[in-house]
N, C-alpha and C positions, 0 to 999 in steps of 0.2 A: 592286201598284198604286203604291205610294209609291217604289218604283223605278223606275216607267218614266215615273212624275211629275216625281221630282228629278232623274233620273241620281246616285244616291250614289251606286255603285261608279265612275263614272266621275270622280265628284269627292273621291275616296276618301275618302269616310266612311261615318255608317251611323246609322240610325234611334237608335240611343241617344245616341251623338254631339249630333246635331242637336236632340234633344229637347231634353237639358242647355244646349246653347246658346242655344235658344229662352226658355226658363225664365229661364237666366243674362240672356240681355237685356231680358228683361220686367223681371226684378229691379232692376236698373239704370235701366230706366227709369218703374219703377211710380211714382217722386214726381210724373210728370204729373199721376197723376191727382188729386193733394192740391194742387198747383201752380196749374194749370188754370183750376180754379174759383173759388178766390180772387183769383187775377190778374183774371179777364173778368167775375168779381162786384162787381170795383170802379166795373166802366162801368154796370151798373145791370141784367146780366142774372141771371137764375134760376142760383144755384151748384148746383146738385141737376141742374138741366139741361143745365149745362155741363159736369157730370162723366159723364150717359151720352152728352151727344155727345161728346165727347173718348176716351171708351170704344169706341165705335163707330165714329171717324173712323178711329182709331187700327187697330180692327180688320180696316177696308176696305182702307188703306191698305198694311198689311201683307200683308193677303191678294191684291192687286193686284201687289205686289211678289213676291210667290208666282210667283203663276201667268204672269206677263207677262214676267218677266224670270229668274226661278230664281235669286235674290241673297238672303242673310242678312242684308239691311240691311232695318232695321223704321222704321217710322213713326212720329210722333203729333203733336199739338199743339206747333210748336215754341215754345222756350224763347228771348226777346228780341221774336220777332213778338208773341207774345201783351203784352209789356209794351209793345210801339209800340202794339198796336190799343187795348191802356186806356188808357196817359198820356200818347202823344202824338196820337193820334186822337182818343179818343173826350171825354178831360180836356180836353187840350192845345189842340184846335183845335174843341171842344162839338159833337162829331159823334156822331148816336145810333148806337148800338151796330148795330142793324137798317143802316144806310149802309156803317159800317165792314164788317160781314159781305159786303153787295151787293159791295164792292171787293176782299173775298176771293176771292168769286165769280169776280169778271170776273178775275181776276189767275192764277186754275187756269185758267179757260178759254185765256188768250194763251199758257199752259204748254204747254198741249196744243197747239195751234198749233204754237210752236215745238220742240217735242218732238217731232212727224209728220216736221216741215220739216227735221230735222235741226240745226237752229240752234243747240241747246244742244249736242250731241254733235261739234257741231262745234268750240265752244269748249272743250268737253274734253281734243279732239284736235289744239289748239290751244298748248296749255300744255307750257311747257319740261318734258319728267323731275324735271328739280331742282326744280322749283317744287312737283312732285307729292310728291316725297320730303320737301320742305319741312312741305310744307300737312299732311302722315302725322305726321310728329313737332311740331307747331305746336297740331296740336287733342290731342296726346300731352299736352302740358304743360297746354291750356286743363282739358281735360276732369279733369285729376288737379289745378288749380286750384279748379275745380266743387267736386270731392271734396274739398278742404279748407278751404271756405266753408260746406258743408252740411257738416260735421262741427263745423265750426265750431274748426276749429287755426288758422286764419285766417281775422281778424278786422281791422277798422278802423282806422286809426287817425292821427289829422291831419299832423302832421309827415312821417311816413314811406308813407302811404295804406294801407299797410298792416302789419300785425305779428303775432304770435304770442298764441294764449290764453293769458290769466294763468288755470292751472287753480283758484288760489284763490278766483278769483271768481265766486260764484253754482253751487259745486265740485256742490252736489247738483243741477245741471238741466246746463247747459252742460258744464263742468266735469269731470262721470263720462262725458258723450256724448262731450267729445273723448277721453277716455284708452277707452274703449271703440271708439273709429275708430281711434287707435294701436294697441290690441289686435288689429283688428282687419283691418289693415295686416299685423302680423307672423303672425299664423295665415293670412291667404291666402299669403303669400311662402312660411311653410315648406311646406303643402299644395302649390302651384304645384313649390318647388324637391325633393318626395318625390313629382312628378307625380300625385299623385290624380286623377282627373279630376273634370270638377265643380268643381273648388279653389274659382274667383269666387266660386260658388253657395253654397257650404258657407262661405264666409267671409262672406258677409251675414249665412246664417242664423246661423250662429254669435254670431253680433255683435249683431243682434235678437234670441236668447234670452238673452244674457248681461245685455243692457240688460234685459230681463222680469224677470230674476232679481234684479238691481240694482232692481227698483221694488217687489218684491215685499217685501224688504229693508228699504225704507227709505232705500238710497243713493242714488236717484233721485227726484228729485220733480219731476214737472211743473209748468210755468211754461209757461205760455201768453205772457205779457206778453215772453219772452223767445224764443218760436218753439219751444220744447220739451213738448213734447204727452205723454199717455199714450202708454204703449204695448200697453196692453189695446184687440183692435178692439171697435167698439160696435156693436152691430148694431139695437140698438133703429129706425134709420130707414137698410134696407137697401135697398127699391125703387126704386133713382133713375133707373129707365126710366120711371115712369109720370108724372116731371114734364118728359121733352122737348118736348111741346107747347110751352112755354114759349118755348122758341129756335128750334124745328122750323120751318123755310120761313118765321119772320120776315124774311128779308131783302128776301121779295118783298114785304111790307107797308112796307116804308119809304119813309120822305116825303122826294124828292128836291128839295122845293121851299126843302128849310132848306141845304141848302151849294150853292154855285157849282160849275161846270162845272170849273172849273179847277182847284179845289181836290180836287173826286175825281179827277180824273185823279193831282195828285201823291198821295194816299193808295194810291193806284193801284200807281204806279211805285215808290214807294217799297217796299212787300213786294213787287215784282216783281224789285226791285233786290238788297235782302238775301237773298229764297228760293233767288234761282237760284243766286248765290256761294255760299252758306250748301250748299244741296245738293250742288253740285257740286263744293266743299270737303269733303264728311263722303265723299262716291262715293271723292273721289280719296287719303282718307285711308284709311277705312276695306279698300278695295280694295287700296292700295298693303301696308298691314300685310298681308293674307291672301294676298298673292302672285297677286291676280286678275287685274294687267295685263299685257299684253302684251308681245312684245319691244319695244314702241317707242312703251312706257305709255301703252296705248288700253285701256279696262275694253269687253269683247263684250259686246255685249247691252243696251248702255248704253241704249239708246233703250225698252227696256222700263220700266228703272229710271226712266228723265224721266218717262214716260207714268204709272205706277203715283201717283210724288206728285204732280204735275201733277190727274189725275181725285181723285186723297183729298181735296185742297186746295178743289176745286168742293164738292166732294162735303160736304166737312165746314164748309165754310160756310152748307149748306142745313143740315145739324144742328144748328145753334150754335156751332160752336169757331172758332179763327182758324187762322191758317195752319197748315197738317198739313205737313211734314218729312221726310225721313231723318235720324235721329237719329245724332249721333260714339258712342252707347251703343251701338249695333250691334257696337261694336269688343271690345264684352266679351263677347258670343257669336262672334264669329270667333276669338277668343282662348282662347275655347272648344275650338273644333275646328269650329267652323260653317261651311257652305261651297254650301248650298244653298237654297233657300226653303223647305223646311219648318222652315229656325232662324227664318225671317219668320210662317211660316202659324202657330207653335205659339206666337210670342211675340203675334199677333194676337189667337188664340183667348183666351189668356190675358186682356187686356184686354175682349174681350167678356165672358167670364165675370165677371169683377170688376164689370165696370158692370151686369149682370142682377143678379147673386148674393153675389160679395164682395167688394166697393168697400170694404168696414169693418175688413177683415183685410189687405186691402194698401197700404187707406193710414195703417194702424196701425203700417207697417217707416218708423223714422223716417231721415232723411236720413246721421246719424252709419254706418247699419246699412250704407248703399248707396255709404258715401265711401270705403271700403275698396278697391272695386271699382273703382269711380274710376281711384284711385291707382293701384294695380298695374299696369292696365289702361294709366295713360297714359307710366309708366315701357316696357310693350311699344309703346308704338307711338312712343315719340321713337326709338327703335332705327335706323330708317329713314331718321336724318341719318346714317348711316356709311357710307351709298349719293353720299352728296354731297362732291363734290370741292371742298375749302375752301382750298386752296391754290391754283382755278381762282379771286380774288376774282370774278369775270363772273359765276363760279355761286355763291360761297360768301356774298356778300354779301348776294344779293339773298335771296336763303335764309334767311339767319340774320334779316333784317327782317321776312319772311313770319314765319319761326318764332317770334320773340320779341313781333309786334305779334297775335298770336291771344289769349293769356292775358291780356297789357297793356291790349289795347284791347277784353276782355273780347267777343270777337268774331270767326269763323269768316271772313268773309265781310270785314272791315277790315283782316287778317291777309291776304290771298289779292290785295286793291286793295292794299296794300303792295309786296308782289313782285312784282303785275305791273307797277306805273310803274317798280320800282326795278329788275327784270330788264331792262326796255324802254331805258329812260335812259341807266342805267351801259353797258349795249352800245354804244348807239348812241353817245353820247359817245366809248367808248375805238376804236370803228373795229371792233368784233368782231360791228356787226350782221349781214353778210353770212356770215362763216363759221360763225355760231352759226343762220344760215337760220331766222331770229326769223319766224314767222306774220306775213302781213299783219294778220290777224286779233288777233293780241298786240298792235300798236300799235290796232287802233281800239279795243279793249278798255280800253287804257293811259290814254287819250284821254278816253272814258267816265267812267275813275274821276276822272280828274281835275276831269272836268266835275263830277262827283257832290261833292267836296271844295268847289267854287267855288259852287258854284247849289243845295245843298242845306243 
């Protein structure tokens, strides 16, 4: 059955493969579900609510991506939309929470739309090679960035914006988590380089027992005040399905008499603008590492893949959550050996499970556990600039802008508007836009972002 579901043998792999991978990217991405809820609890919703819909968004989404399209790229709550829907929506501009959801709403629905129409696949099909190789190794560095902000080896700091943990400070919370994310760095690399399989997976778990052992100890002490939590799970209050009501189909209850017309429309545009770059940056990332495209880097079947986040996005707005995703964590199950949607259906169920039954135990893997993965994870996937010709500057420039402004500009989707005015420009200037047969569609695109830079 799960043969003639996936096609593994035709994607050459095989149920234990995919399993691991599935697992491996749940892993990676389980701090949603600790994420999530404190982020959209700021704008005044149910956090208990907003962790089984984020549980449940997450598991539709991935299982949509299953069956519509047969891709190991998973779903959830993304990371930067949910910090727009609290501080700049819902703080920023005193919009109830219920409104902002309504505009999550409407913003899956023009998804879908353009996902039937082609419109997004077309701008996929749109995009220079190098720009795809770019945006592969670009969220390479952001996502191995992620992992050493959640381990916390990088840290703040005013003069230089940022710099390295002083391990002697605050050595029992912080402190033992990052040398334990260093540890944890070098056990997945030798695992990886003795091919274990499994490696990612086994270097989390590694890394979250080691940290247990360290608290059991004494070397580790939790500090809340500093973002460092136990790591015993608590299960004293594990049903956090039976307080969805709370977010469930609030969006059709909202009073559109409190914001103007024009201002939901930008709340609007706005996640319309970051989702679709944002997705269609992790497709072209994630796909280009696992060797999914094409000779003439187009991803098959792309148009399931739109339609899958496209309906989670509707979908998980009627739940409570904000915009639902394809996750760059997808990258650590294709790294895996993942190559089919049951690395999506098994990382879905996973999240179900956790929001019915063990939401306590997985959001008890702290962020140090999961920055291992990160790393390694994003050291494989900058690989993919050695596909880029950097002595064409037409190509290598605008490339190196994409790749360098994704981690800087802390942003998949500001990284991807980089390259395309600077792919678009530098051509056309030097006289090489004709030979390089640039898309009509790359200049209105170019156009776009720069309109977005000027009026946003």
């Amino acid at each position: 059955m799960l043969e003639k579901l996936f096609k593994l043998k035709e994607n050459k792999t095989d149920v234990r493969t995919e399993v691991v991978a599935g697992i491996t990217t749940f892993m990676t991405m389980a701090y949603i579900l600790a994420v999530n809820p404190g982020m959209l609890g700021a704008s005044g919703m149910n956090s208990n609510a907003v962790l089984a819909a984020t549980a449940l968004a997450s598991f539709l989404g991935c299982i949509l991506m299953a069956v519509l399209a047969n891709y190991p790229f998973a779903l959830a709550p993304g990371m930067g939309l949910n910090a727009y829907f609290t501080y700049s929506v819902c703080i920023g501009m005193n919009v109830d929470w219920r409104i902002a959801l309504a505009a999550v709403f409407v913003e899956g629905l023009i998804f879908i739309v353009l996902s039937l129409t082609n419109v997004r696949e077309a701008i996929f099909n749109a995009i220079p090679l190098t720009l795809k190789y770019a945006v592969s190794g670009g969220i390479g560095l952001f996502i191995a960035f992620i992992g050493l902000q959640g381990a916390k080896l990088c840290v703040a700091e005013a003069s230089t914006l940022v710099t390295y943990q002083h391990f002697n400070e605050n050595f029992n919370s912080v402190g033992i988590g990052a040398v334990l994310a260093l540890i944890g760095v070098l056990l997945t690399a030798v695992l990886l380089i003795k091919k274990v399989k499994g490696a990612i997976l086994f270097g989390i778990i590694g890394t979250y027992l080691l940290g247990i052992i360290c608290q059991i100890v004494g070397l580790y002490v939790p500090n809340p005040e500093l973002g460092m939590y136990s790591l015993y799970p608590d299960f004293s209050n594990w049903f956090v399905l039976g307080e969805l009501p709370a977010t469930f189909g609030q969006l059709f209850k909202a009073d559109f008499t409190s914001i103007r017309v024009m201002d939901f429309i930008v709340v609007i545009f706005a996640f319309l603008f970051v989702d679709i770059f944002d997705t269609l940056g992790t497709l072209m990332g994630v796909a280009s590492k696992a060797d999914m495209l094409d000779k003439d880097g187009r991803l098959p079947r792309i148009r399931g893949a739109l339609l899958a986040d496209a309906v989670a996005t509707s979908a998980g707005a009627v739940l409570g959550t904000s915009t639902t995703t394809t996750y760059v964590e997808s990258s650590s199950g294709v790294s895996e050996g993942g190559r089919t949607g049951l690395t999506s259906a098994v990382t879905g169920i996973l999240f179900l499970l956790s929001g019915l039954f063990l939401a306590p135990l997985f959001m008890a893997i702290p962020s140090f556990a999961t920055a291992p993965a990160l790393i390694v994870v994003g050291c494989m996937m900058i690989s993919s600039v050695l596909k880029i010709d950097f002595n064409d500057f037409s190509e290598g420039i605008p490339a190196f802008l994409a790749l360098a402004a994704m981690p800087l500009m802390y942003s998949i989707s500001e990284g991807i508007a980089v390259g395309f005015i600077s792919y678009v420009v530098i051509n056309l200037l030097a006289g090489k836009a004709k030979s390089k047969k640039i898309s009509p569609l790359m200049y209105v695109l170019a156009i776009l972002f720069v309109c977005k830079y000027i009026f946003l």
